[in-house]
N, C-alpha and C positions, 0 to 999 in steps of 0.2 A: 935760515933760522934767525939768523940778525934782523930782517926786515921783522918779523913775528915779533922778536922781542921789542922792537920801536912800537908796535902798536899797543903794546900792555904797560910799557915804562913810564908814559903820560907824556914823550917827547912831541905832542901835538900842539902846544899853543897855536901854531903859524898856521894851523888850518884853517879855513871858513867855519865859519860855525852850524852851518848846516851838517858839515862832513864829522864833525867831533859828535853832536846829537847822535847823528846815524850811527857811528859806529859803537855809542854806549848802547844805541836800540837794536843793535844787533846781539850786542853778546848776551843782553837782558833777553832778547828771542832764544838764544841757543841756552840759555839757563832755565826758561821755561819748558823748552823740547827737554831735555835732562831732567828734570822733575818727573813732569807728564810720562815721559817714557821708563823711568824707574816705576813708576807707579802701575801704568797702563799693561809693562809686560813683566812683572818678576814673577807674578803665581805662573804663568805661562811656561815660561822659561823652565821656572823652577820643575814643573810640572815633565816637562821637553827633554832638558838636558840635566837635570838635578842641580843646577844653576840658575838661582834666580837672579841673576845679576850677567848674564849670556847677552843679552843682546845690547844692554846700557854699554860693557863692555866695549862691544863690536862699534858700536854707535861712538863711545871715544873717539877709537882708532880713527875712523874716519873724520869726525871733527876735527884731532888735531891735523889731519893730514891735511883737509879742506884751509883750516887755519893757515898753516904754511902757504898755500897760495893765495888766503885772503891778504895777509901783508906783505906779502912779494908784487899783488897787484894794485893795493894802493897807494904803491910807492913807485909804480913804473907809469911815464907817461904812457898818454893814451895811443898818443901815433903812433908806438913801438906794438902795443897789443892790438892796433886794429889795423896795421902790416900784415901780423900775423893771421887774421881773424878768417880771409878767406879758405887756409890751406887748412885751419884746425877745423872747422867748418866739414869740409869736404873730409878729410880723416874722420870725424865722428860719421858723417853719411854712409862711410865704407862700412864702418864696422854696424853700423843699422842694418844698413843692407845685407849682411855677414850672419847678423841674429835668421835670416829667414835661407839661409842654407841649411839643409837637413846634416845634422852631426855636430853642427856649429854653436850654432844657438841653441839656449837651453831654457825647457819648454814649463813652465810653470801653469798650474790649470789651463792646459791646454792654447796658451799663449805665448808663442816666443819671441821673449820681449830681453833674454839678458846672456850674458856670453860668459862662459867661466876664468877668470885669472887665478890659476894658479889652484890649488886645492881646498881652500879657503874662503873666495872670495868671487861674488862674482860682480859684474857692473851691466848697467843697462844705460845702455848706449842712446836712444830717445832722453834720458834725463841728462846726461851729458851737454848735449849736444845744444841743449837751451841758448847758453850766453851765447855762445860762437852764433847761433844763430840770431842774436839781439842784436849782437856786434856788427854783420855780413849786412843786414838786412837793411840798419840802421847808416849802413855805409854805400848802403846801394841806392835807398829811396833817399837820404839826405842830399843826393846830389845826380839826382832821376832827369834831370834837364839837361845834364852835359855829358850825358853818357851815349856812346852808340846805340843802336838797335840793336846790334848786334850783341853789345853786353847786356843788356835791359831784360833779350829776348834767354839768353842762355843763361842767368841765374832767377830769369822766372821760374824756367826749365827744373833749374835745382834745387829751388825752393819745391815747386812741384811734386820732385822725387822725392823729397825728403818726406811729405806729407803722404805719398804713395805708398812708402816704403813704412811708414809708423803703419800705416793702416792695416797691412797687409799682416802683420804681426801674430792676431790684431789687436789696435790699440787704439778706437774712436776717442776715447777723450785724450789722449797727449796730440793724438794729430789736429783735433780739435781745438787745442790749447792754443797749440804754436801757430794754426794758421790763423785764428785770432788775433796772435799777436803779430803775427806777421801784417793783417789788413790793419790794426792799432797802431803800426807803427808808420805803415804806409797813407793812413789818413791824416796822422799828426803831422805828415812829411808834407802835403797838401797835393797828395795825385788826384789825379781829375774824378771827379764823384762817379761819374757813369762808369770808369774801369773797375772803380772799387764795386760801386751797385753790382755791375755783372760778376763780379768775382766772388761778393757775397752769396749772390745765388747758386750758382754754379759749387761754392763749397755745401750750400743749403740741399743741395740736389745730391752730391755727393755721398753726405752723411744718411741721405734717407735712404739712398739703395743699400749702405753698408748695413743699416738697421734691416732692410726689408732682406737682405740675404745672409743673414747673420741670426741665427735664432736666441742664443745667447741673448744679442741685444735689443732684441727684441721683446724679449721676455720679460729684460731691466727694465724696458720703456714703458712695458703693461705693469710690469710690478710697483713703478713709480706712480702709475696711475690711479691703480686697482690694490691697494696693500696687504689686505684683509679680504682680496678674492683667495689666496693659498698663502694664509700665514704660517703653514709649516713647511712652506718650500719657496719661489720666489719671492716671495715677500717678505721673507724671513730675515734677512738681513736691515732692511729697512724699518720694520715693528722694531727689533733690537734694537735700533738705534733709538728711534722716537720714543721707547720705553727709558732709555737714560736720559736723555734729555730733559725728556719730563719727570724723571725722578731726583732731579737737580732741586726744581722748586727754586726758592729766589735764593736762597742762602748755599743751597747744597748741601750732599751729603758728607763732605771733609774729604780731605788731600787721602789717599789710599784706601776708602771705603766705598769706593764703585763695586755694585752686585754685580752690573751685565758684564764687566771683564772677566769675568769667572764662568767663562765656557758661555756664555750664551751669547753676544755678540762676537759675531767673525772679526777677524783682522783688527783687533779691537790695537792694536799698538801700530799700527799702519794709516791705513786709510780711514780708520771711523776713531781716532783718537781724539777726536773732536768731540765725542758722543762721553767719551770716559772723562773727560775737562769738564762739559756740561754740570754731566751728573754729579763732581766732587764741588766742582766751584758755584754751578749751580746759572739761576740770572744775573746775578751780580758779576759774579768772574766773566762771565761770556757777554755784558754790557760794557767791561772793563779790556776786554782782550779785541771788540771789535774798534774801541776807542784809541787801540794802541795802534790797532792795524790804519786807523783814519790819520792819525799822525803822522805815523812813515808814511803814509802815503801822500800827504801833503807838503811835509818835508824835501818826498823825492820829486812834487812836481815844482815846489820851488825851487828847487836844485837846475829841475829842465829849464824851468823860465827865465833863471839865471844864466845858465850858459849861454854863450853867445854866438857856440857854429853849431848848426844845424845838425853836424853827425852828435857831437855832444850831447844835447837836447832830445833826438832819438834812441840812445841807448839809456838815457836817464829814465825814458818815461817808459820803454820797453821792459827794465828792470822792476821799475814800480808795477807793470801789470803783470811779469810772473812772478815775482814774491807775493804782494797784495791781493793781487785778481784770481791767481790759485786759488791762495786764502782763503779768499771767499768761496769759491767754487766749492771748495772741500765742505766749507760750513753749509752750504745749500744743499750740499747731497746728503750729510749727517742729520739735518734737519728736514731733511723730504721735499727740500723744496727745489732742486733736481733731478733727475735720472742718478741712479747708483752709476757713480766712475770709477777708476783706477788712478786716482789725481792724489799723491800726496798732502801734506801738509806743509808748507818748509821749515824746517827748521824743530819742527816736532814728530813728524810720521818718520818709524824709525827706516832708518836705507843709506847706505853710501853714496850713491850714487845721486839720489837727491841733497844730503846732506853737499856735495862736493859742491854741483850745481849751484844749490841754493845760496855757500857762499862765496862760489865768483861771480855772480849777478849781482850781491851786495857790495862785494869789491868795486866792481865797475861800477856802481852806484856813488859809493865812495869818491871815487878817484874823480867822476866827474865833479861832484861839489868840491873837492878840491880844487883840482886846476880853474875853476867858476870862469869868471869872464877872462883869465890869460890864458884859456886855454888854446893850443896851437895845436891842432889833433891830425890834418892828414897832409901828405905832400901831393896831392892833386895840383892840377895847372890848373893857373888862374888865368889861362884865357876863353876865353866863351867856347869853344871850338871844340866837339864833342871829344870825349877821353873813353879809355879803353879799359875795365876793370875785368877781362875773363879770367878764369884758373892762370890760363897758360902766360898772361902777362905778367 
């Protein structure tokens, strides 16, 4: 609680200045998700549980909880969280893994993607499981030259499962996501182009047989194509979107006077909450929200270019593409200009479990522009002579 209160108090002078921007651009994001989502779900709500104020509620709770570890983590060096980062890492895989036991995981439109805590609450374990994986990945490819084969080969291994285990769910766009960012991070790291080339493929290969055995998404992939081949069934969710959007117009229709939230766009406070912003803010709001998103994201890569060890540098720029690069992703599915996914917003699609996510990724975003060039991030040996990073070390 004390670290929480040092980040609202203004005890920041001694920061870099990149780190003090980010974290005003942060809370300025969780106060637009809080707008957006009062707006996006209370007729819902209201409608649900006689409560229109249900899920803004729920979405607090978890904010503040997220909060508690956003300034618990910008105020702990990095080598202390990225000790930890293999074992948190591997605990979030278990409980992935957990989702697709039968009785365990619990099964939402036919996807079990989330595990229940307690009678209340539940979590999903793929959005978790992000940083730790920015963190791992970032600690493995920033220093991919002094490592045995043997470790190199055993957390490809488990970077593997991890993306086996999303898919299996299932869950093409989060495994999607994250193996993205896993090859983004490992090109920023400078692995030899031909590993990555074939890696890309091979995940290229991958995603098409889950499409070609998966009628579901298959379906998405036609309905992204074909919109208005069954505008009253697959494509139905897509036309809803593209009909707010464009009922935005340049100026919009005003902060709470979205029509499609009103039963005719699905998940409209989730996944197409992008489509209810459009239409209230209109083009100007959404020329103004993509300009916010180009900021932090240039912010975060001055941050990487800044840091001066290589692990630092990859969890900076890993951070900017799942905050940022979601971002966007969400805004291309909203607007048609990808396949319908299951890919949050951050910081606006209402969820715990992305909320949590979303802000230890801006923490360790943080915390690197902080420590900037003194940063002292891992106790590796500094002798050339390969080093050993498995579980079991």
């Amino acid at each position: 609680m004390r670290s929480l209160l040092s980040i609202i108090d203004g005890s920041v002078k001694s920061w870099a200045t990149e780190a003090r921007i980010l974290r005003w651009l942060v809370f300025l994001w969780l106060g637009l998700g809080i707008i957006m989502l009062f707006s996006s779900s209370y007729a819902t709500a209201d409608f649900e549980t006689g409560d229109g104020l249900y899920y803004l509620k729920r979405q607090l709770v978890w904010m503040a909880v997220g909060l508690v570890g956003f300034g618990t983590l910008i105020n702990t060096p990095l080598r202390y969280i990225l000790g930890m980062a293999d074992w948190l890492m591997l605990l979030c895989l278990g409980l992935v893994i957990l989702t697709l036991v039968p009785g365990l995981g619990t099964s939402v439109n036919g996807a079990s993607r989330w595990l229940s805590v307690g009678p209340l609450a539940i979590v999903q374990p793929s959005e978790l499981i992000k940083p730790f994986l920015i963190l791992q990945s970032a600690r493995i490819f920033g220093q991919w030259d002094r490592l045995k084969q043997s470790s190199r080969l055993t957390w490809l291994g488990i970077f593997a499962l991890l993306l086996a285990s999303i898919l299996l769910q299932p869950n093409l766009s989060t495994a999607a996501l994250c193996g993205m960012s896993l090859w983004l991070i490992a090109l920023a790291a400078g692995l030899p182009l031909q590993q990555l080339g074939g890696t890309a493929i091979a995940g290229f290969l991958v995603a098409c047989i889950s499409i070609g055995l998966r009628d579901y998404q298959r379906e998405r992939v036609m309905s992204f194509l074909h919109p208005w081949a069954d505008p009253a069934g697959d494509g139905f969710q897509l036309i809803q979107s593209l009909l707010a959007v464009g009922s935005g117009g340049v100026w919009g229709t005003g902060f709470g006077q979205s029509q499609q939230k009103l039963y005719y766009l699905p998940i409209h406070y989730t996944d197409f909450i992008f489509s209810v912003y459009a239409e209230e803010f209109g083009l100007i709001g959404c020329i103004a929200l993509l300009m916010f998103l180009a900021i932090f994201a240039t912010l975060g890569l001055q941050v990487a270019l800044k840091a001066r060890k290589p692990v630092h540098q990859l969890v900076a720029i890993g951070a900017v593409i799942l905050l940022v690069g979601q971002s966007l992703l969400n805004i291309g599915v909203a607007t048609g200009a990808l396949p319908t996914t299951g890919l949050p917003f951050p910081f606006l699609s209402y969820g715990g479990s992305s909320m949590l996510s979303s802000l230890i990724i801006a923490a360790l975003l943080i915390r690197v522009a902080r420590e900037g060039s003194e940063a002292k991030v891992l106790a590796f040996p500094r002798s050339p002579r390969a080093v050993d990073v498995s579980p079991e070390s």
